[in-house]
C-alpha positions in Angstrom: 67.6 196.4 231.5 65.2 196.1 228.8 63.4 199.3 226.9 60.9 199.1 224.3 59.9 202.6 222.4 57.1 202.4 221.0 54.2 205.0 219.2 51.0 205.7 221.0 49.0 207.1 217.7 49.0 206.2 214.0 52.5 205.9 213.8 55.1 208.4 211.8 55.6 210.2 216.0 59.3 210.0 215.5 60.2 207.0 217.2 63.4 207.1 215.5 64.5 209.8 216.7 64.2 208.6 220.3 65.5 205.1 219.5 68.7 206.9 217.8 69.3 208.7 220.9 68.6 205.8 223.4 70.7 203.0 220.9 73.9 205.0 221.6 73.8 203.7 225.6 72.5 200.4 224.8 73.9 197.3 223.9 71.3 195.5 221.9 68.9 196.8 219.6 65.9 195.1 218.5 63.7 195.1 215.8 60.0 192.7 216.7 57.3 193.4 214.0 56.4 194.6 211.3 58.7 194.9 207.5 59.6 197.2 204.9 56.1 199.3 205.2 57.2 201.7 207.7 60.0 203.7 208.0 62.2 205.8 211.0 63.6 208.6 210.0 67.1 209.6 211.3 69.8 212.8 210.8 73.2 212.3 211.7 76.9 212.9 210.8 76.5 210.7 208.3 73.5 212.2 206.3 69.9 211.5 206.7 68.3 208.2 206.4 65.1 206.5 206.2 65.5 203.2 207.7 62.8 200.1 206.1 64.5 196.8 207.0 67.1 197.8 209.7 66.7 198.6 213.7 67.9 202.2 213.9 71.3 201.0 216.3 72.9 200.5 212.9 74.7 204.0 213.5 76.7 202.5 216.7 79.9 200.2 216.1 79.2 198.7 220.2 75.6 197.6 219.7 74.6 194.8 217.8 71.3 195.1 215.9 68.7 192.3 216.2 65.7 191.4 213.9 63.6 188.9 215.7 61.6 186.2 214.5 58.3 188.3 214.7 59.6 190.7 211.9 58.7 190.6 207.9 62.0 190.2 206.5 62.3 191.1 203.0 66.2 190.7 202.2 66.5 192.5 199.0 65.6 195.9 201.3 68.1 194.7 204.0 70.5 194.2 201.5 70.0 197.5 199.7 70.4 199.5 202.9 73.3 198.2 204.3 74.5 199.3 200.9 73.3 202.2 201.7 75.1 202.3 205.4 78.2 201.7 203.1 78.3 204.3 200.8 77.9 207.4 203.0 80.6 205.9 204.9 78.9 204.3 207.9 80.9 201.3 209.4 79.6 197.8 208.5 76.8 197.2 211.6 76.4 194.0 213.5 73.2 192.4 212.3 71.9 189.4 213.4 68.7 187.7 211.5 66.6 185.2 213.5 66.9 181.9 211.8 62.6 181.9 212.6 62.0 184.8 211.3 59.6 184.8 207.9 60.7 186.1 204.2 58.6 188.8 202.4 58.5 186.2 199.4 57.5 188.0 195.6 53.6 186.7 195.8 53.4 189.0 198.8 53.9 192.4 196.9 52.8 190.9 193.6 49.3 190.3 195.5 49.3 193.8 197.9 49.8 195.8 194.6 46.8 194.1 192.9 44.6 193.4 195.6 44.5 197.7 196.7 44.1 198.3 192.5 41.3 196.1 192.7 39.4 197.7 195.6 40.2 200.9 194.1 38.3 203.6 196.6 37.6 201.0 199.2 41.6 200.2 199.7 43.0 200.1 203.1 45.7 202.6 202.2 48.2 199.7 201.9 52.1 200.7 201.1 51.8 197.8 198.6 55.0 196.1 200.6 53.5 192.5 201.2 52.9 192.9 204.3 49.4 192.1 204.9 49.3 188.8 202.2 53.0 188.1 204.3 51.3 187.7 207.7 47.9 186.4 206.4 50.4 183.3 205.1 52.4 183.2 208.3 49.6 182.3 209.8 47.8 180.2 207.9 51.2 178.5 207.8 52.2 178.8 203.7 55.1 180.9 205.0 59.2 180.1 204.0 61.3 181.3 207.4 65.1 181.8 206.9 66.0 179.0 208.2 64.3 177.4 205.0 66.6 178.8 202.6 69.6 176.8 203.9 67.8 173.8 202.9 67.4 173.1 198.8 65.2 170.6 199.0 62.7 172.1 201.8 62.8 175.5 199.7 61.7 173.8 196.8 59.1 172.0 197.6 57.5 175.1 199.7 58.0 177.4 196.7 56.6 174.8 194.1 53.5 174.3 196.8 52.7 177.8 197.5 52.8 178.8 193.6 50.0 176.5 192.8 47.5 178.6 195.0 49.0 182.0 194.0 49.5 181.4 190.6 45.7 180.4 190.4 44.9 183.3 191.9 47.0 185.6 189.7 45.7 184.1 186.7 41.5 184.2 187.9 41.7 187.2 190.0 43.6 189.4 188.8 44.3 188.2 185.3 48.2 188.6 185.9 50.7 186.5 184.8 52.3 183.8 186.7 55.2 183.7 188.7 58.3 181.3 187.9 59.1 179.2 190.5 62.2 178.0 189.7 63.6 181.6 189.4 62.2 182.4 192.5 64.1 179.6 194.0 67.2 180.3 192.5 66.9 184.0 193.7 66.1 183.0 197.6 68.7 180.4 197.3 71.6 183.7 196.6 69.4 186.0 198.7 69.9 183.5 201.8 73.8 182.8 200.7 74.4 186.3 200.9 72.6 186.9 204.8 73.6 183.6 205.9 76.7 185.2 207.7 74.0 187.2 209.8 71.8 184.4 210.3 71.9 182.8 214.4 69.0 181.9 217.0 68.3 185.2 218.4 66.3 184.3 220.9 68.9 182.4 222.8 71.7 185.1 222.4 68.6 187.7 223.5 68.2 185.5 226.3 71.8 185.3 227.1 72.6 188.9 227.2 69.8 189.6 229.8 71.4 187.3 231.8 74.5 189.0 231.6 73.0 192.1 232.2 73.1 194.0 229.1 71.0 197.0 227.8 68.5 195.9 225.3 66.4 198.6 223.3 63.1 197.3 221.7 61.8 199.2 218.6 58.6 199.1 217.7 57.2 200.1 214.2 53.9 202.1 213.5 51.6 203.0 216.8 49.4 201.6 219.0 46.0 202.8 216.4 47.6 200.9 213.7 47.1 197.7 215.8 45.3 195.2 214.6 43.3 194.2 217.8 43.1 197.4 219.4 43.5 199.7 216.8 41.0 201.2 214.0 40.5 198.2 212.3 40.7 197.2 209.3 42.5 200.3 208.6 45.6 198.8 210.5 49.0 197.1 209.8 49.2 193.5 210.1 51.3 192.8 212.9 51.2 194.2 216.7 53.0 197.2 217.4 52.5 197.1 221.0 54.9 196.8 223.4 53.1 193.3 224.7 54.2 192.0 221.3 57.8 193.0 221.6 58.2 190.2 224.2 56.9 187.4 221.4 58.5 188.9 218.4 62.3 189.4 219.8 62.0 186.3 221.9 62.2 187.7 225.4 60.3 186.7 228.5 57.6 189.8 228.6 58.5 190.2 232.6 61.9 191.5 231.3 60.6 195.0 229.8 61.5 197.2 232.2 60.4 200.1 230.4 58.2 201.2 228.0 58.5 204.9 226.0 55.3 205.7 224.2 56.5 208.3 221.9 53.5 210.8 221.0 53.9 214.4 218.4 53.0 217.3 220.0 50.6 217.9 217.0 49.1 214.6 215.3 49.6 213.1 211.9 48.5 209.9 209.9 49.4 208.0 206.5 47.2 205.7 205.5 43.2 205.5 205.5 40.8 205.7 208.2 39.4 207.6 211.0 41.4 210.1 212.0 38.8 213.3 213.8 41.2 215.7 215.1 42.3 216.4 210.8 42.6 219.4 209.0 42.9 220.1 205.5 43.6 222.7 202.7 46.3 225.6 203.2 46.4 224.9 207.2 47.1 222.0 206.6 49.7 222.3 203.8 51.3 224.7 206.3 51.9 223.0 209.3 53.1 220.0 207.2 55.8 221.9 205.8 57.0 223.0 209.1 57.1 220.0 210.8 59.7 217.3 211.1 62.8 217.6 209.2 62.0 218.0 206.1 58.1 218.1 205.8 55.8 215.5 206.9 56.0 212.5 204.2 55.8 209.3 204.6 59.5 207.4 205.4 58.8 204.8 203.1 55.7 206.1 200.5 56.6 209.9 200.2 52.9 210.7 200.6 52.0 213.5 202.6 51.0 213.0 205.5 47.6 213.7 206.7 47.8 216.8 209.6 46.1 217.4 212.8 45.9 218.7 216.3 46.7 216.6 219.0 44.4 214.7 219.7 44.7 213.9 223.3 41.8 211.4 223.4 43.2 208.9 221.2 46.9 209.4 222.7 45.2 208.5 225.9 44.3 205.5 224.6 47.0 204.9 222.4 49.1 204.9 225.6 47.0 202.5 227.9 47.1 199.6 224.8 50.7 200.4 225.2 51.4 200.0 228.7 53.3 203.0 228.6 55.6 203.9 231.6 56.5 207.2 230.5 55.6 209.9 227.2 58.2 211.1 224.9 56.8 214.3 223.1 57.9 215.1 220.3 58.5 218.0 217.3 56.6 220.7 220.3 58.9 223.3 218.4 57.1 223.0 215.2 53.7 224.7 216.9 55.8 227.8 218.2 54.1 229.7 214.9 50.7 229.6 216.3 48.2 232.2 217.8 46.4 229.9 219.2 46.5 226.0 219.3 43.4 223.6 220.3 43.5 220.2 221.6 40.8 217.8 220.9 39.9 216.8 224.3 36.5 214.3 223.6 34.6 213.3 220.4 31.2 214.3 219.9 29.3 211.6 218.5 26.0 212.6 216.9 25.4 214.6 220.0 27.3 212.0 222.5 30.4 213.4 224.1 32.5 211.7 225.0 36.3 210.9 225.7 36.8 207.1 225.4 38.4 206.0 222.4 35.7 204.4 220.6 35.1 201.6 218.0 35.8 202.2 214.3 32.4 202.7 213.1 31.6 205.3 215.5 35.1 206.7 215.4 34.0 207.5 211.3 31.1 209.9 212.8 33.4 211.5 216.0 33.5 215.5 215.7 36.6 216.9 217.2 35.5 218.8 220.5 38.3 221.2 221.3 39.9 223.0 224.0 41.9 226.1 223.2 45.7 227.5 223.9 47.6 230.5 223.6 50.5 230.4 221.2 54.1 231.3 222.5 55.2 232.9 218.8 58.7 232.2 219.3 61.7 229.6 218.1 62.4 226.8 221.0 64.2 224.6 218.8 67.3 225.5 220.3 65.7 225.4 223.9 67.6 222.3 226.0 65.8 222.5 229.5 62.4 222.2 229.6 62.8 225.2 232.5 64.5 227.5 229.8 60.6 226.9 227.8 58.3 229.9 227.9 55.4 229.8 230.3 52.6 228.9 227.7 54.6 225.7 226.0 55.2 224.4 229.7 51.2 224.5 229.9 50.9 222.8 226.9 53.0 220.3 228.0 51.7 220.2 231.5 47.8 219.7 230.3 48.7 216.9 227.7 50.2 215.1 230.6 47.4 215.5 233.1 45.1 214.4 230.7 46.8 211.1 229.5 47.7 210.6 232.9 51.6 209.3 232.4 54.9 211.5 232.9 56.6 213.1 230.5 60.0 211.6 230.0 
């Protein structure tokens, strides 16, 4: 049995709190895109973390944690969580690193960092991680995999051929200094000494344990809007976070995904730049961000607030077709129980245009939120367990959010 959860909006939905819960009956957790740019929140015995590097199965001494070749690996983060892990107590996790898997290398943030300074009020909104100057080498084929680090002689050579692009840019461009190569290959060859222990073909121990019929969780990182293809491009990640993707960047044959949880806020919320219609702003804003999640809505991994909204049910519609989802986790529906009255933006109205397809970028920057309107409950469900124990108007809530996308609530 194979599950992948994955976000249907802009990401931040609270995937991990739906991958903690589902990684303690599964065997196999896997992490298939994406880096150190996004972050899952989780709250447990241990404390609260905000995982970067590490699939969120790290919690659970019987699963083993998997980051697949399709993932941005950047080791010193790895390396600093499972510090982390160990000094709140939590027992050493099993990890295991795809030996094809590609390494965040220096150049990658160096470049992020000055490339958003340089664009100044045109930058994408980047976390300045690497990640975009990480994939734009992976595939233009500059990029050092793990594998590389166990061999001197390959690593050196890569290293010493890459630097004399980037330090030419760094000079030109940006008028930075450059970087040493031969620290940097002294650094990768420790970094890769110290994960080496980790360090197997995942895909045929993936492959393997589906034949033996274990439980395999796939976790996805950001949502289905932050996709490069489908998503509100350019202001996207660099790597798919859709659950078609999960099948190339673990390593599995895509008929294996059983299942596929599109996790979805019962309000919305967005870090980053770009289009985002159902938003609202000053002390509403400030308001409802402070209520929600555990602590406030900030980033995982930038601290910024968190840009607030109503659902937006015409995007999530969307968001969950591109996923494929098979069923809806909602999440945080708790947070709105301090409301009168709550809308849902139900179509866009584009300069006089309404309507309620997800549109392209350019006409997604002129959408006006049309809204529909519901009554508040005005009490505290947080402690509510069955959705029968909710009161009448959260049930409608619920019930029209998943009429209109069209796919059950888990």
């Amino acid at each position: 049995m194979v599950k992948a959860v994955v976000g249907a909006n802009w990401g931040d939905e609270g995937k991990g709190k739906i991958t903690d819960m589902l990684a303690a009956e599964s065997d196999i957790v896997v992490r298939f895109q994406g880096g150190s740019n996004a972050g899952h929140t989780i709250i447990n015995s241990y404390g609260k973390f905000a995982l970067h590097m590490l699939p969120s199965g790290v919690f659970y001494q019987h699963v083993t944690n998997v980051l697949g070749p399709g993932v941005a690996l950047n080791i010193e983060v790895l390396i600093k969580e499972l510090k982390a892990l160990e000094e709140k107590g939590v027992p050493r996790p099993n990890i295991l690193i795809s030996d094809r898997a590609e390494v965040v290398m220096p150049w990658h943030i160096l470049l992020d960092r000055y490339e958003e300074e340089r664009l100044g009020s045109r930058q994408f909104g980047s976390t300045k991680s690497g990640i975009a100057p990480f994939y734009s080498d992976k595939y233009y084929k500059v990029g050092i995999q793990v594998c590389d680090l166990y061999y001197p002689t390959v690593l050196k050579e890569k290293i010493d051929s890459i630097l004399e692009v980037k330090n030419l840019w760094l000079k030109t461009l940006y008028n930075a200094p450059p970087i040493d190569g031969q620290r940097v290959y002294n650094d990768f060859l420790r970094l890769g000494k110290e994960i080496e222990h980790m360090v197997s073909d995942t895909t045929a121990f993936l492959h393997k344990s589906i034949k033996e019929g274990k439980r395999i969780l796939l976790e996805g990182q950001l949502g289905a809007l932050r996709d490069p293809d489908h998503g509100i491009y350019p202001f996207t990640t660099s790597s798919s976070p859709l659950a078609g993707f999960a099948a190339v960047g673990a390593g599995i044959p895509p008929y294996e995904i059983n299942e596929i949880i599109a996790v979805v806020k019962a309000y919305s919320t967005c870090v980053g730049a770009g289009p985002f219609v159902s938003e609202i702003f000053g002390g509403e804003a400030a308001n409802l961000r402070e209520r929600g999640g555990d602590a406030g809505e900030y980033g995982a991994t930038t601290g910024r607030p968190r840009r607030m909204g109503w659902f937006d049910a015409v995007a999530t519609r969307y968001g969950c077709r591109v996923q494929g989802a098979t069923c809806v986790a909602l999440t945080l529906l708790d947070v709105l129980g301090y409301f009168d009255e709550i809308p849902v933006c139900v179509a866009y109205d584009i300069e006089g245009d309404i309507t309620q397809d997800f549109p392209v970028t350019p006409l997604l920057l002129k959408a006006k939120p049309v809204y529909k309107m519901f009554p508040g409950w005005r009490c505290d469900i947080s402690k509510v367990r069955k959705y029968s124990d909710l009161p009448d108007n959260a049930k409608r809530y619920v019930e029209f959010i998943e009429e209109f996308i069209g796919i059950p609530m888990l």
